[in-house]
Residue, then its C-alpha position, 0 to 999 in steps of 0.5 A: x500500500x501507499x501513503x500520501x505525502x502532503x507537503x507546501x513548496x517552499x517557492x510558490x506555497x502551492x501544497x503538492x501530494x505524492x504516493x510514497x511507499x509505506x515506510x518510506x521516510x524521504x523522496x523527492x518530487x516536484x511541485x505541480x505548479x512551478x516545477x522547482x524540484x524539492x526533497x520531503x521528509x516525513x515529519x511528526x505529522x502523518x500526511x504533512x511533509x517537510x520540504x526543502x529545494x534540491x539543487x540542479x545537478x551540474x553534469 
């Protein structure tokens, strides 16, 4: 089964949702609406989730 974390982008406060894995703690998604790529963490709550922006990869 999946759980659904909830978490707020730090750029434009758009609140974004994802199907993660049970168990699973941190992933990385990126918000619906203005495509800044974030890490979330779970966090005390259950559904809301910390996030952070991810920096681009330089190849």
């Amino acid at each position: 089964m999946a759980t659904t974390a909830e978490w707020i982008c730090t750029r434009c406060g758009s609140t974004n949702r994802r199907l993660v894995p049970d168990g699973a703690t941190r992933a990385v998604d990126e918000c619906l609406t203005c495509h800044v790529r974030h890490e979330i963490a779970a966090d005390a709550r259950p559904v809301r989730w910390r996030a952070r922006p991810v920096g681009k990869k330089v190849a």
